[in-house]
KELOTOR-299155 format. One record per residue (C-alpha): residue number from 1; residue in three letters; x negated, y, z negated. Coordinates in nm, 2 decimals. Each point is the difference from the previous one (the first is absolute). Layout:
REM KELOTOR-299155
SITE   n res      X      Y      Z
SITE NUM ala      X      Y      Z
...
END
This chain:
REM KELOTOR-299155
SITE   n res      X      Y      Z
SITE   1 unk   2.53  -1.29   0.13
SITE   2 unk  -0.13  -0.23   0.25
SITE   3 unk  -0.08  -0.36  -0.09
SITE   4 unk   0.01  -0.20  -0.34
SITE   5 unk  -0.22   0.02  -0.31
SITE   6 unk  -0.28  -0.16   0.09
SITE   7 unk  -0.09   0.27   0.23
SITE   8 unk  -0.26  -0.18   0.26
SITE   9 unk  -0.22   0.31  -0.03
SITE  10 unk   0.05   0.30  -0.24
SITE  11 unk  -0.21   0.31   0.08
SITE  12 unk  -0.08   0.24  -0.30
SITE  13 unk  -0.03   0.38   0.09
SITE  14 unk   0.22   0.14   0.30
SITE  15 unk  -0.31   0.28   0.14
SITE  16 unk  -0.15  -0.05   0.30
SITE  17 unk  -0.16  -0.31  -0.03
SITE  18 unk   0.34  -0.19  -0.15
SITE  19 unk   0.24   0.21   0.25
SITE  20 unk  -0.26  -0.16   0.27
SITE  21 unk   0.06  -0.36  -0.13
SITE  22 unk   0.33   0.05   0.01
SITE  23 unk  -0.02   0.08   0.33
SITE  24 unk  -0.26  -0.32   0.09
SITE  25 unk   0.22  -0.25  -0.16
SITE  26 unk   0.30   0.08   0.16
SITE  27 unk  -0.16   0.04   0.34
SITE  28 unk  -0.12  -0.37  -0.11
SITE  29 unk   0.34  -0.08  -0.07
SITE  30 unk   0.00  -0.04  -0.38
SITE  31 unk   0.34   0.13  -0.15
SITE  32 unk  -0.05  -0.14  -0.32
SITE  33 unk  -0.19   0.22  -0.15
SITE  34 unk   0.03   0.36  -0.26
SITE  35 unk  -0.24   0.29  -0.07
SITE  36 unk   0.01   0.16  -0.31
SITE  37 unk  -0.12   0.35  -0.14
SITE  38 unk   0.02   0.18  -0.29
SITE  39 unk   0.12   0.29   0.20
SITE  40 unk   0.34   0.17   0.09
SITE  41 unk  -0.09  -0.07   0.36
SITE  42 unk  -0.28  -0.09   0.24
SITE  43 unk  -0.33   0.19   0.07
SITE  44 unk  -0.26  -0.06  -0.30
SITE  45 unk  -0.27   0.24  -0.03
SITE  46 unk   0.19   0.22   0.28
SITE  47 unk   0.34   0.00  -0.27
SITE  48 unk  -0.20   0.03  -0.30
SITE  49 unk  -0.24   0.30   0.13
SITE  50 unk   0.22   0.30   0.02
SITE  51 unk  -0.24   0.24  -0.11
SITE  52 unk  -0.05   0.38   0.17
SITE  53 unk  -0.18  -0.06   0.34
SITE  54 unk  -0.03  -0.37   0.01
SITE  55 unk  -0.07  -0.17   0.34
SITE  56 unk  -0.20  -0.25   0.16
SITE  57 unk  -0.35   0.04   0.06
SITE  58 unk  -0.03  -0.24   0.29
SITE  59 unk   0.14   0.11   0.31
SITE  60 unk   0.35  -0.16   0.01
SITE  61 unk  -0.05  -0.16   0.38
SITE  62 unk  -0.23  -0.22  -0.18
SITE  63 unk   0.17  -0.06  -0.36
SITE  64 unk   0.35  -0.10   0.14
SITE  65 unk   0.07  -0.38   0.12
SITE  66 unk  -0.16  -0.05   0.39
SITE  67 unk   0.33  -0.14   0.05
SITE  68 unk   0.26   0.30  -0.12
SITE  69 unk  -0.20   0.32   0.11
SITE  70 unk   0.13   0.30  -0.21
SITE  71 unk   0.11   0.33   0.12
SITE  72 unk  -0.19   0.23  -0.18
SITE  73 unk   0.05   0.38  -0.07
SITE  74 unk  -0.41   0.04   0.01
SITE  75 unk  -0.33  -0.26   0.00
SITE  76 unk   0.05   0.00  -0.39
SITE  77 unk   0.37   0.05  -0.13
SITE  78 unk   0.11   0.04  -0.36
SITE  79 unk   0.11  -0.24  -0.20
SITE  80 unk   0.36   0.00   0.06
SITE  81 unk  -0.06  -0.07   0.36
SITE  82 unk  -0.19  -0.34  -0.09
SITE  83 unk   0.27  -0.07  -0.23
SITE  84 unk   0.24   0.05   0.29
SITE  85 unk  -0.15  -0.19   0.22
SITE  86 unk  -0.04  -0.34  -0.29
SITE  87 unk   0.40   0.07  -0.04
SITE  88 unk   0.03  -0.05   0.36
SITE  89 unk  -0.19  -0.29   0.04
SITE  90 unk   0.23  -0.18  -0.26
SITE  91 unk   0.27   0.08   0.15
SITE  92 unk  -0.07  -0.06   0.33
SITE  93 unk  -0.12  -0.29  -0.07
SITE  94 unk   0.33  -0.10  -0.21
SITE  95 unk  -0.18  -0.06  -0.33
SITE  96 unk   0.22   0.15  -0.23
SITE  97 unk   0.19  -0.31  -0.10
SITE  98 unk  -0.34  -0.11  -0.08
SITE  99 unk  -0.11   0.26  -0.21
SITE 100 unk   0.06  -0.07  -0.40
SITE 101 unk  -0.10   0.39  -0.13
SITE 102 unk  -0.04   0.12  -0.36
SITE 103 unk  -0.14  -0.24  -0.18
SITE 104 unk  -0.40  -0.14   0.04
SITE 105 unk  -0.12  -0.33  -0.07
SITE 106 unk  -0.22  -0.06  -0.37
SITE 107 unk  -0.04  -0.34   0.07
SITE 108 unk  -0.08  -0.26   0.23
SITE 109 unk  -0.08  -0.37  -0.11
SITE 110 unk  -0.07  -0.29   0.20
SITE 111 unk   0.22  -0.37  -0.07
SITE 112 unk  -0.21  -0.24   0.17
SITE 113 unk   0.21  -0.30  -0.03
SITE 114 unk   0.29   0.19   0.21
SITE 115 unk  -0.24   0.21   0.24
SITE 116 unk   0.16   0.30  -0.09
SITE 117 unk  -0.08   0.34  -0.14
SITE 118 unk   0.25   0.12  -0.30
SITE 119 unk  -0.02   0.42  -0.01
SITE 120 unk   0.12   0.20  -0.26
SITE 121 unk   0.15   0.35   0.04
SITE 122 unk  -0.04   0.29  -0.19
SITE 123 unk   0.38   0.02  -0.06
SITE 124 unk   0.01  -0.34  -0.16
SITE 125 unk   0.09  -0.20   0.29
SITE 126 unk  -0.17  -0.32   0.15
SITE 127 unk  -0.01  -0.15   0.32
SITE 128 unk  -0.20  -0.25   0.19
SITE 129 unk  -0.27  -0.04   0.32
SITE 130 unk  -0.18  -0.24   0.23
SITE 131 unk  -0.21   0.30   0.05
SITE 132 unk  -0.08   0.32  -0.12
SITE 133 unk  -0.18   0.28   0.23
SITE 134 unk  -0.10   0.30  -0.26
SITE 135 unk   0.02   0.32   0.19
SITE 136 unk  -0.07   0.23  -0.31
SITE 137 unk  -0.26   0.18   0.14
SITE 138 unk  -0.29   0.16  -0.21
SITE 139 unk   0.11   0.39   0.00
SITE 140 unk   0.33  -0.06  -0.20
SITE 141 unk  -0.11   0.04  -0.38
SITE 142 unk  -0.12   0.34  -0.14
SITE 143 unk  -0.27   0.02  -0.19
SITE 144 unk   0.02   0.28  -0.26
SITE 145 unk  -0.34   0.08  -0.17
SITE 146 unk  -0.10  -0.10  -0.33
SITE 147 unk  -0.06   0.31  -0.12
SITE 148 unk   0.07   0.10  -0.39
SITE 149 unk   0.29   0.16  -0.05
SITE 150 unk   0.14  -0.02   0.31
SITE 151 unk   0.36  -0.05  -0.16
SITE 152 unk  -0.02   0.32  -0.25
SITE 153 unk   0.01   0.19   0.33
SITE 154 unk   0.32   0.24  -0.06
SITE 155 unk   0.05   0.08   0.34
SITE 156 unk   0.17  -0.21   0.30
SITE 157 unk  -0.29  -0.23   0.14
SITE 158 unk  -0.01  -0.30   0.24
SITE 159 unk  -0.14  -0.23   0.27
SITE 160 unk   0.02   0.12   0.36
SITE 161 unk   0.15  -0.29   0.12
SITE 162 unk   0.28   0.07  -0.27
SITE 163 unk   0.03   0.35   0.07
SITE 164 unk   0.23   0.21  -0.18
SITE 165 unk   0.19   0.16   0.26
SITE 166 unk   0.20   0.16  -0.26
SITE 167 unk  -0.28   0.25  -0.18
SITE 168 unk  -0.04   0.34   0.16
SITE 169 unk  -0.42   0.05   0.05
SITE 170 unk   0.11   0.39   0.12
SITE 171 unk  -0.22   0.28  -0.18
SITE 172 unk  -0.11  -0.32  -0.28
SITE 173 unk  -0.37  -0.08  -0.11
SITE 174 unk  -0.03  -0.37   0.14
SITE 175 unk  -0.25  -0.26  -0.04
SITE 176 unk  -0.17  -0.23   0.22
SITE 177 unk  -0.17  -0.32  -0.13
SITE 178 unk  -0.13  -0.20   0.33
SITE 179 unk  -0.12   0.04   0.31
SITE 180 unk   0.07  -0.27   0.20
SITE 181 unk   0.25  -0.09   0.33
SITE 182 unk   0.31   0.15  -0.16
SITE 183 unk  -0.14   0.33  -0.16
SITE 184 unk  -0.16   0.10   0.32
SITE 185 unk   0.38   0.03   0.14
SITE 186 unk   0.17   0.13  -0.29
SITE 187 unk  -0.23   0.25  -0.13
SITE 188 unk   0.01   0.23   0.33
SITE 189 unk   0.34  -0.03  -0.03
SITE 190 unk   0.09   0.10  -0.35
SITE 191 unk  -0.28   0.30  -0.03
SITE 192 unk   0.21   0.19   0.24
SITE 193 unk   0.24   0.10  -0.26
SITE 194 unk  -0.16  -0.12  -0.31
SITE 195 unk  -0.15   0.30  -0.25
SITE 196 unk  -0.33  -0.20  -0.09
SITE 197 unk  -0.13  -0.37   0.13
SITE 198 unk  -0.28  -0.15  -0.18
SITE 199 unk  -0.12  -0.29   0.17
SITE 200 unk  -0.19  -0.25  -0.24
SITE 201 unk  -0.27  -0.22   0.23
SITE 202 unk  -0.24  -0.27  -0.14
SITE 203 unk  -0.13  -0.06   0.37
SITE 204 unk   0.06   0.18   0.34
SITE 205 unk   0.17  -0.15   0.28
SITE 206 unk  -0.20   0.01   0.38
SITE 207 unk   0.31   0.17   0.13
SITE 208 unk  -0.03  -0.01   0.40
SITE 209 unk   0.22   0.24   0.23
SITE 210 unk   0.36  -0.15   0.10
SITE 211 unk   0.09   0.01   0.34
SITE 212 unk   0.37   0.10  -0.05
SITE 213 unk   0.23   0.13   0.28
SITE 214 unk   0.36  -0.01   0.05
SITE 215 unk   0.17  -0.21   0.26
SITE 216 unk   0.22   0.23   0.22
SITE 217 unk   0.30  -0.15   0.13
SITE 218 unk  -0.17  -0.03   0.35
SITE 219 unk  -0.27  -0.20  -0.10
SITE 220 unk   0.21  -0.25  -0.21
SITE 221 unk   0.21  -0.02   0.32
SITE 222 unk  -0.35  -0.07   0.21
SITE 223 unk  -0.09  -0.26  -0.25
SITE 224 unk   0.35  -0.18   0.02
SITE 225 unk  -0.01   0.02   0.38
SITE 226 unk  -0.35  -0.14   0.02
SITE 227 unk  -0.07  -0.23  -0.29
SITE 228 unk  -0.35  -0.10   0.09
SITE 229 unk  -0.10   0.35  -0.03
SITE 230 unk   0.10  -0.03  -0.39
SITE 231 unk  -0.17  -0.38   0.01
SITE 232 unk  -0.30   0.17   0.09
SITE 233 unk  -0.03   0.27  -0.25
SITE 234 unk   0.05  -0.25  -0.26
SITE 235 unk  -0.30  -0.18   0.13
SITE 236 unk  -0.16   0.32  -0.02
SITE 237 unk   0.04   0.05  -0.33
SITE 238 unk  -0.08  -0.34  -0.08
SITE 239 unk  -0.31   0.00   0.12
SITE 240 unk  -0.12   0.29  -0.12
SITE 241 unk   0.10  -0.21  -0.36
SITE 242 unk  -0.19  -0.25   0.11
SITE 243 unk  -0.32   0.25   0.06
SITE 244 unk   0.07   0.13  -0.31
SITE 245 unk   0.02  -0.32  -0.21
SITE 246 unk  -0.35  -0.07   0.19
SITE 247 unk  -0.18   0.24  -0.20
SITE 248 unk   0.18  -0.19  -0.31
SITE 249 unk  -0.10  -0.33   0.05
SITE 250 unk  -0.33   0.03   0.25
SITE 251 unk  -0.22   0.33  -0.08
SITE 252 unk   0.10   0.30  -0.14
SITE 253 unk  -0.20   0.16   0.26
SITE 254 unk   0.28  -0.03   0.21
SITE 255 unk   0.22   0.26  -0.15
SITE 256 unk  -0.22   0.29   0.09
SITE 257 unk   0.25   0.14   0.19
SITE 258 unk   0.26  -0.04  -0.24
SITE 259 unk  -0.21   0.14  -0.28
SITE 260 unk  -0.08   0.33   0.27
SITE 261 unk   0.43   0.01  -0.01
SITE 262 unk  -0.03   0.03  -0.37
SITE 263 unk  -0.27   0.20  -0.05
SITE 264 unk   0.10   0.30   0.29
SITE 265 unk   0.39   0.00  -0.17
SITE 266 unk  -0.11   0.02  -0.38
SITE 267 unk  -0.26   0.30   0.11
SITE 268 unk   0.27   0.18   0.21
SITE 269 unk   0.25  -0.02  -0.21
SITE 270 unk  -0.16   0.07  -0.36
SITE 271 unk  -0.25   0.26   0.01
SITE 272 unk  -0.05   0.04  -0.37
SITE 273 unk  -0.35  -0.16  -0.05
SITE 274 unk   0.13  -0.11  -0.41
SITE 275 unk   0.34  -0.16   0.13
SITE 276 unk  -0.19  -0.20   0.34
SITE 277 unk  -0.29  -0.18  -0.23
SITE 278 unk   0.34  -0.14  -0.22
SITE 279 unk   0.14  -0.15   0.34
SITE 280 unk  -0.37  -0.17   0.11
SITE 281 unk   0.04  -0.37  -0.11
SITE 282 unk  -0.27  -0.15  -0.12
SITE 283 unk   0.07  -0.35   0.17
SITE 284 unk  -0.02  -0.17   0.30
SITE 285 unk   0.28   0.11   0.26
SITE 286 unk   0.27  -0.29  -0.02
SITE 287 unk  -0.08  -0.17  -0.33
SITE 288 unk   0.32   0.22  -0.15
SITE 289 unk   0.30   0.02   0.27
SITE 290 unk  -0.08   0.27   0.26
SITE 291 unk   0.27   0.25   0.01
SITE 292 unk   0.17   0.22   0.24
SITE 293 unk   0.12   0.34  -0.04
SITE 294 unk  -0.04   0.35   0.17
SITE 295 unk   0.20   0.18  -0.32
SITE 296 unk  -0.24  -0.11  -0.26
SITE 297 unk  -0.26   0.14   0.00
SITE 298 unk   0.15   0.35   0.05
SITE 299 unk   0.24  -0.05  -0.29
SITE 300 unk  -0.29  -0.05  -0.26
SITE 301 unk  -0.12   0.36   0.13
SITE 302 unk   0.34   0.15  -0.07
SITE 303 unk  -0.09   0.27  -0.27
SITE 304 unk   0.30  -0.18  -0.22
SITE 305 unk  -0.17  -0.35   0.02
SITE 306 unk  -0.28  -0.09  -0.22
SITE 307 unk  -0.24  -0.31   0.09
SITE 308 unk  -0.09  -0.13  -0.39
SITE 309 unk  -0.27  -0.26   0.01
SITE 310 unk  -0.05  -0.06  -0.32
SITE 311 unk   0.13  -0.32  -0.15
SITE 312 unk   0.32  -0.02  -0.20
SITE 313 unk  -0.02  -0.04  -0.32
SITE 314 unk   0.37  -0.02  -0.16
SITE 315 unk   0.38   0.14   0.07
SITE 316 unk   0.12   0.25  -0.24
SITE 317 unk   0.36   0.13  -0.10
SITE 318 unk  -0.04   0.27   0.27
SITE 319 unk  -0.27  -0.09   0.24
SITE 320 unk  -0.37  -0.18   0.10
SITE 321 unk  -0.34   0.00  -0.23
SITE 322 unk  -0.30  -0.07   0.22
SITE 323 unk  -0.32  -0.10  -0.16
SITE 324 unk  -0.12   0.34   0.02
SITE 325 unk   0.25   0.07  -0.29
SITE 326 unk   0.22   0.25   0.23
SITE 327 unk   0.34  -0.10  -0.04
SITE 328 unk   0.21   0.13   0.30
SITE 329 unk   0.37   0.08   0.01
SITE 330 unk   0.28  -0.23   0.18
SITE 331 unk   0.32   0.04   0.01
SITE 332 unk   0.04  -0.32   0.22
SITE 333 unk  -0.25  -0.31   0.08
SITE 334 unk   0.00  -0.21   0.33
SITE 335 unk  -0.21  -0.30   0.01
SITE 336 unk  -0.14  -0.06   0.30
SITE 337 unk  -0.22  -0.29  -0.13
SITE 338 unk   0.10  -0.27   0.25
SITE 339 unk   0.13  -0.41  -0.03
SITE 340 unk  -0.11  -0.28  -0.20
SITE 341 unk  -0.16  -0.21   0.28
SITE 342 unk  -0.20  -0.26  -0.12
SITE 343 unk   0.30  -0.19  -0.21
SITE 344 unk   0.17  -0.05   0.34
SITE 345 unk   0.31  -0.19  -0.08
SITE 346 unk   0.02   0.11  -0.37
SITE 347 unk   0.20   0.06  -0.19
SITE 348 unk   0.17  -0.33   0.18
SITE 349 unk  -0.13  -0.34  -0.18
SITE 350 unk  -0.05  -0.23   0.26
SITE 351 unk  -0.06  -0.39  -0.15
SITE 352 unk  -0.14  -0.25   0.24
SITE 353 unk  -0.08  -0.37   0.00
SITE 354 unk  -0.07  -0.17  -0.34
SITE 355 unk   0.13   0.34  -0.15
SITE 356 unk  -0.32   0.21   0.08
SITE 357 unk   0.08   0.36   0.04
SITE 358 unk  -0.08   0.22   0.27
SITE 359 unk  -0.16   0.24  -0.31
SITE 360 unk  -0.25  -0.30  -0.10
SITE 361 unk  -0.11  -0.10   0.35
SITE 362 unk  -0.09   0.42   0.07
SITE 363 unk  -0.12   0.07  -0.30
SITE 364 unk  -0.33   0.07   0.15
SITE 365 unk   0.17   0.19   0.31
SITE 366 unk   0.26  -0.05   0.22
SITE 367 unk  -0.06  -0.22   0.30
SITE 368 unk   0.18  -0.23   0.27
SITE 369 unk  -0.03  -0.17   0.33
SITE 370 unk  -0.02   0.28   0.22
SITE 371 unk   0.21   0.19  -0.22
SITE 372 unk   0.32  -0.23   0.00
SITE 373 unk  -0.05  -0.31  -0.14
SITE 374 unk  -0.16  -0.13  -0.36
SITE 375 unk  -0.09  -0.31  -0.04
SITE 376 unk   0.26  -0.15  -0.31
SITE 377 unk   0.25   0.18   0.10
SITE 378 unk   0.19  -0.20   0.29
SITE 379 unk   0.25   0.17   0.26
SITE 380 unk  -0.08   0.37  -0.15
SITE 381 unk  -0.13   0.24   0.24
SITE 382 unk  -0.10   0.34  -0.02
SITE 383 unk   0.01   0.29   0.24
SITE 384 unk  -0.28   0.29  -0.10
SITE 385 unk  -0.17  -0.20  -0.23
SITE 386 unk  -0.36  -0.02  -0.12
SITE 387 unk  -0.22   0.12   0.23
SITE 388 unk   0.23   0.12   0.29
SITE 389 unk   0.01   0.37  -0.13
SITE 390 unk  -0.17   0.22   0.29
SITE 391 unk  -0.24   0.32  -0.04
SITE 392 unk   0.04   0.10   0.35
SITE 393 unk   0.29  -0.13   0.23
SITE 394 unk   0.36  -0.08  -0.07
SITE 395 unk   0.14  -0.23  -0.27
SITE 396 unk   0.31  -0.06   0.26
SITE 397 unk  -0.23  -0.21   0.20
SITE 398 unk  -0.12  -0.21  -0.22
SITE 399 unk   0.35  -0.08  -0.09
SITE 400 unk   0.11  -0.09   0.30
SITE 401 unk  -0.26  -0.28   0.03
SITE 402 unk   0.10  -0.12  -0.33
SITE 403 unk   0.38  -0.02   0.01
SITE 404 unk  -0.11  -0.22   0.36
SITE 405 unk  -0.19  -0.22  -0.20
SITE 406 unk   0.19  -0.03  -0.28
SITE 407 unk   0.31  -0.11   0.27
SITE 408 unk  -0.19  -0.25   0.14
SITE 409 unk  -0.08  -0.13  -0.35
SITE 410 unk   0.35  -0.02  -0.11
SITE 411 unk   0.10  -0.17   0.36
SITE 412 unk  -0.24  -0.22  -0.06
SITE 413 unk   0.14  -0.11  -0.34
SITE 414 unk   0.30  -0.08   0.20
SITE 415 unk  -0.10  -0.22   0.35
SITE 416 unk  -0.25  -0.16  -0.23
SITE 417 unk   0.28  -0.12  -0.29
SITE 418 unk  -0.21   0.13  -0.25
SITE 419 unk   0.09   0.08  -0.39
SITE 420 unk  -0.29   0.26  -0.01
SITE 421 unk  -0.36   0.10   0.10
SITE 422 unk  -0.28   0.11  -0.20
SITE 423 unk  -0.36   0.17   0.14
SITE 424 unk  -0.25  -0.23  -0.06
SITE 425 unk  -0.27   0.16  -0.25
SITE 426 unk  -0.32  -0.08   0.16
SITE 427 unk   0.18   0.25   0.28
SITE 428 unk   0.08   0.24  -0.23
SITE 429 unk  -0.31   0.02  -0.15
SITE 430 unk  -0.19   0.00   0.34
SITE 431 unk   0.23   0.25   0.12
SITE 432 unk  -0.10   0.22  -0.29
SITE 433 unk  -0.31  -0.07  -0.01
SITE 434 unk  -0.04   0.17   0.37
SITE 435 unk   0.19   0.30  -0.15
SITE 436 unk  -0.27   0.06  -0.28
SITE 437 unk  -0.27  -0.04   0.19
SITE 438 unk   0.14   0.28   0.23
SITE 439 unk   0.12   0.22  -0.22
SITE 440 unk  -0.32   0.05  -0.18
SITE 441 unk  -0.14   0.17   0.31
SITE 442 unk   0.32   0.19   0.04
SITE 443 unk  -0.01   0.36  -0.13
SITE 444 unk   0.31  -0.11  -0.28
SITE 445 unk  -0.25  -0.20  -0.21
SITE 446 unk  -0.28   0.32   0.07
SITE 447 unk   0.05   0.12  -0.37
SITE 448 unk   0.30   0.22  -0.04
SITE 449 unk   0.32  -0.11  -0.23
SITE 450 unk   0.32  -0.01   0.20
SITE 451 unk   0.30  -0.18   0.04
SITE 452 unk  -0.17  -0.23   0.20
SITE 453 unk  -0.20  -0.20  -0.22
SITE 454 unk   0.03  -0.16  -0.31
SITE 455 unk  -0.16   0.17  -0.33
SITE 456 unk  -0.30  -0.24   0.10
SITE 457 unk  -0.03   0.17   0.37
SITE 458 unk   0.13  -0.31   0.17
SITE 459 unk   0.22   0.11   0.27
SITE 460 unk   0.32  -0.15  -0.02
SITE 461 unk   0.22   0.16   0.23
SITE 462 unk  -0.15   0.12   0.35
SITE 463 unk  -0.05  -0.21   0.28
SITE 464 unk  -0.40  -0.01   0.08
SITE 465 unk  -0.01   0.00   0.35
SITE 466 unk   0.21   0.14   0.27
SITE 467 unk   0.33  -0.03   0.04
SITE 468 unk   0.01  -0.19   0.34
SITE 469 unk  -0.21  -0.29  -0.13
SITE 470 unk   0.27  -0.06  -0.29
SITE 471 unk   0.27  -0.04   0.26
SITE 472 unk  -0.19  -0.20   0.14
SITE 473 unk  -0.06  -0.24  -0.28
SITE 474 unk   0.39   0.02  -0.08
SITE 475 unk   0.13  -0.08   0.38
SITE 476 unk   0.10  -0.33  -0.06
SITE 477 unk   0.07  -0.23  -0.31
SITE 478 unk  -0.20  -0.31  -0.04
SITE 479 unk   0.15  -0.22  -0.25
SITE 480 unk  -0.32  -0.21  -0.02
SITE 481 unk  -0.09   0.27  -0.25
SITE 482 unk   0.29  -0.05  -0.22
SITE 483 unk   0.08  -0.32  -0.22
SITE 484 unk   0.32  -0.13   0.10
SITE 485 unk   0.27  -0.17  -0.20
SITE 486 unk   0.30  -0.18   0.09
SITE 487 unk   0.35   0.11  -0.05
SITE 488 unk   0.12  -0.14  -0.36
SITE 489 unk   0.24  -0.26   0.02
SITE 490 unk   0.36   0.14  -0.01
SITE 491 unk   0.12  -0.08  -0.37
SITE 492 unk   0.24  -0.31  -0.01
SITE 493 unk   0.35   0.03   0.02
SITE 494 unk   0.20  -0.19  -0.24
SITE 495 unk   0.30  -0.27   0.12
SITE 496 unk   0.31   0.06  -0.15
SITE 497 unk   0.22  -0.28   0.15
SITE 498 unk  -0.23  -0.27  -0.22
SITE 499 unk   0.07  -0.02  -0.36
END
């Protein structure tokens, strides 16, 4: 292991966002440092999503790093192809000596009088920081509904993202309760050889047509030979993200053309008048994640899938009651009812200056200095924090403006011979005030409930503009924002040649 205890930065969560401030620090020439995850190896959400049919839904020339292009089997590959390509990275990249895996962090706590950060691991260990750069991410902790009786269920159930790759689905009566990102992949997939699917919705999904092809071997060999070509699709791709996210954050009259995409699928592909009015949501296009998919809509008119729209009322030994009173046979449950978003770094207790917790100071919603820094708790830094979640573009490059900044901050800390920096909270609180004044005339805060916004309707996760302007305000560090302190004085070191 690299370096001594203190660490001079320890990053928490090896996905993409630590694996690519891995890369940043070392590229800044900072040795001393150690990630840590809870996992068996790299790849977060990409390691811990194994389910039937999982892949990305943005075109990979956009969410892969702009400076390791990926060679991909099609525009979106599966899962284990994104893992592949996070394994690479780390080891190209000679991480691995970096990498502590197997063991998450439950605490962090702040020692002001020696600058440093003291973190304790899940598997009872301790160690020490000048800085800590949480790379947790927000799609890591499944929620599981709280439905009554959900543990008299007889039957094998679980949470998509810990799929039990072990049960055999073949020729059983299955149940579906969700219908967001991850169902739309696995549900296709699993009513190919499944007797029965019922599918439990409380809202319908816009679901828009996915523009998937393969990659021959040609064409991967075109795109290696002329790399512009694959810088130019990416730009693409981003900037039909960025049209996209327009309709989000300026005027929903800008996604007429996107709502035509929606609207000519779900009426070619369900003709059953009953089924299409149960996939017609009844909110604004964008205030729930948009989804993509040309397999889902087809497998709800399979004639052994069932679409069941009334609301669940409890789990019984051998199947679902709706509030109808029809109970419906299971032999198996999946949950596909998404990630605990709005806790962010729980369940890790982070303790700041004066001992205030990260808990007290967002008990009203998460917030930050665009998304990376809270004010009271110096030299912690966050990648895909509050507010940098997108609705329409890739996460990938918002990271990649983060991990910059957050470089710059932490060589800052060094040329400047500084114990630690702290945002300022008049800049937090101006910052944030911009970001609820524009997310009120965004269409998250239009009226649905999502995993956007807080119980309240504040939204506390997507960025609410577009994405260009936030790399923008993150392409450089200004440390006239931040309080700075000086180093501690190195503790004395007593004489032993006087008596």
């Amino acid at each position: 292991m690299p370096g001594s205890s203190p660490y001079r930065v320890v990053v928490i969560g090896a996905g993409f966002g630590g694996i690519g401030m891995g890369i940043a620090l070392r590229r800044a020439g900072i040795e001393n440092f150690l990630i840590i995850d809870k996992g068996d190896g790299p790849g977060g959400t990409w390691r811990d999503n194994t389910y039937p049919g999982a892949a990305c839904d943005v075109p990979a020339h956009l969410y892969s790093f702009s400076f390791r292009p990926g060679r991909w089997s099609g525009r979106f590959p599966p899962q284990r192809e994104i893992l592949a390509y996070l394994r690479d990275l780390a080891e190209e990249n000679g991480l691995g000596p970096h990498l502590r895996l197997g063991s998450g962090v439950t605490a962090c706590r702040f020692d002001e009088g020696r600058a440093l950060w003291d973190l304790t691991l899940a598997n009872g260990g301790a160690i020490q920081a000048s800085a800590v750069v949480s790379a947790v991410g927000q799609l890591n902790r499944p929620a599981l509904p709280d439905i009554a009786g959900r543990g008299d269920f007889n039957g094998p159930s679980w949470h998509s993202a810990r799929w039990d790759h072990g049960a055999r689905l073949g020729g059983k009566r299955v149940a579906v309760i969700g219908t967001g990102a991850s169902a739309i992949q696995f549900v296709p997939e699993i009513a190919k050889t499944a007797g029965h699917v019922d599918v439990y919705q409380r809202t319908p999904p816009y679901v828009l047509p996915k523009t998937d092809r393969r990659y021959g071997e040609a064409e991967q060999s075109f795109y290696d030979r002329f790399p512009a070509l694959r810088k130019a699709d990416r730009l693409r791709i981003f900037l039909y993200g960025e049209l996209l996210t327009s309709g989000f954050v300026l005027s929903p009259k800008l996604l007429a053309g996107p709502m035509q995409l929606w609207r000519r699928q779900l009426n070619s592909q369900i003709t059953d008048p009953g089924l299409r009015a149960k996939c017609v949501p009844d909110y604004v296009m964008g205030c729930k994640r948009v989804l993509f998919s040309n397999d889902w809509y087809p497998a709800l008119a399979r004639p052994n899938v069932d679409l069941i729209t009334e609301p669940v009322e409890r789990i019984v030994a051998d199947g679902v009651v709706t509030t109808d009173g029809i109970t419906r046979h299971a032999d198996a449950i999946v949950y596909g009812t998404g990630f605990k978003t709005l806790d962010f770094l729980a369940p890790m207790a982070v303790t700041g200056l004066r001992g205030r917790s990260l808990d007290q100071t967002w008990h009203e919603g998460a917030e930050a200095y665009l998304g990376i820094s809270v004010a009271g708790f110096p030299n912690f830094f966050m990648l895909y924090g509050p507010n940098t979640n997108l609705g329409g573009n890739s996460i990938l490059y918002m990271l990649e403006g983060q991990i910059r900044y957050v470089a710059a901050a932490l060589r800052a800390l060094e040329s400047e011979g500084l114990g630690w920096i702290d945002v300022r909270p008049e800049v937090q609180r101006a910052f944030n005030t911009w970001v609820t004044a524009s997310s009120r005339t965004s269409v998250w805060e239009s009226g649905c409930r999502s995993w956007y916004t807080t119980a309240s309707g504040r939204n506390t996760n997507n960025w609410p503009d577009h994405t260009f302007l936030y790399r923008h305000r993150v392409r450089r560090f200004d440390l006239g924002r931040y309080r700075a302190m000086p180093k501690p004085p190195a503790p004395a070191v007593a004489d032993v040649g006087r008596a």
